[in-house]
C-alpha positions as CSV (number, residue, x, y, z in Angstrom):
1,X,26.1,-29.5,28.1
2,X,22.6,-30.5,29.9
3,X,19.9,-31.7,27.8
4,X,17.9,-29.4,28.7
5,X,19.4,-26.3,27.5
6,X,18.9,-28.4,23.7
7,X,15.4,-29.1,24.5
8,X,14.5,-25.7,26.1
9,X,16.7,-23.7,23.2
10,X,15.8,-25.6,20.4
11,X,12.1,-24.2,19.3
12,X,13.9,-21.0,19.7
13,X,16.9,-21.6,17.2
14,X,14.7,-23.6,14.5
15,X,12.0,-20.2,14.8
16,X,15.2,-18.3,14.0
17,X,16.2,-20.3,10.8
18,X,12.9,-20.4,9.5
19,X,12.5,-16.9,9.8
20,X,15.5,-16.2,7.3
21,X,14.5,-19.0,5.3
22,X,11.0,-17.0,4.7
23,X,12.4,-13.6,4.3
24,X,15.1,-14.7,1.9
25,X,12.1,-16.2,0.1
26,X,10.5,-13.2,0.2
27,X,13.2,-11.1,-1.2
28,X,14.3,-9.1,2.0
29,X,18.2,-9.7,1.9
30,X,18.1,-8.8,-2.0
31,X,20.8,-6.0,-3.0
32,X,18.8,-4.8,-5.8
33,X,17.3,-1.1,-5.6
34,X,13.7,-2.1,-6.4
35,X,12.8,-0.5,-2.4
36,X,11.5,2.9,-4.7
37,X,9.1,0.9,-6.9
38,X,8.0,-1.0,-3.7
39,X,7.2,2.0,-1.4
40,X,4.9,4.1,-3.2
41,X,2.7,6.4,-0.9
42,X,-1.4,5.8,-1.9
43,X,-3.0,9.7,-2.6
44,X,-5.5,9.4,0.6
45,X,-8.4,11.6,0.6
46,X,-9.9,13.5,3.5
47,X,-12.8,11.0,3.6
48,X,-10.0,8.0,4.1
49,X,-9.0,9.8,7.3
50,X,-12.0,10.3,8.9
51,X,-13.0,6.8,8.7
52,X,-9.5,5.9,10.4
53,X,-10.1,8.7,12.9
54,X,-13.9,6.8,13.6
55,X,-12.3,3.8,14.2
56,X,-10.3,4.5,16.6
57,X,-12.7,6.9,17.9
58,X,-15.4,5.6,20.2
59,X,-18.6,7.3,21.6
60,X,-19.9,7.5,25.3
């Protein structure tokens, strides 16, 4: 194998492991149903939209 593959592949492969390392940390390969209590949807009012739509919105 030539060296540079390693050197070239290698930032690449440690990214990788540290990403698992950070979302095992963080829970995301855990079995246990808490995903419900998690994801629960905020009541948004019409005023909350409007000021998302003005955002995004811009004038001439």
């Amino acid at each position: 194998m030539d060296i540079r593959y390693l050197v070239v592949g290698a930032p690449f492969i440690i990214a990788f492991f540290y990403t698992l390392y950070w979302l095992r940390k963080w829970g995301a390969f855990n079995t246990t149903n808490n995903v419900s209590k998690k994801m629960t949807q905020k009541n948004e009012s019409i005023d909350q939209s409007y000021i998302l739509e003005n955002i995004f919105l811009t004038k001439n």
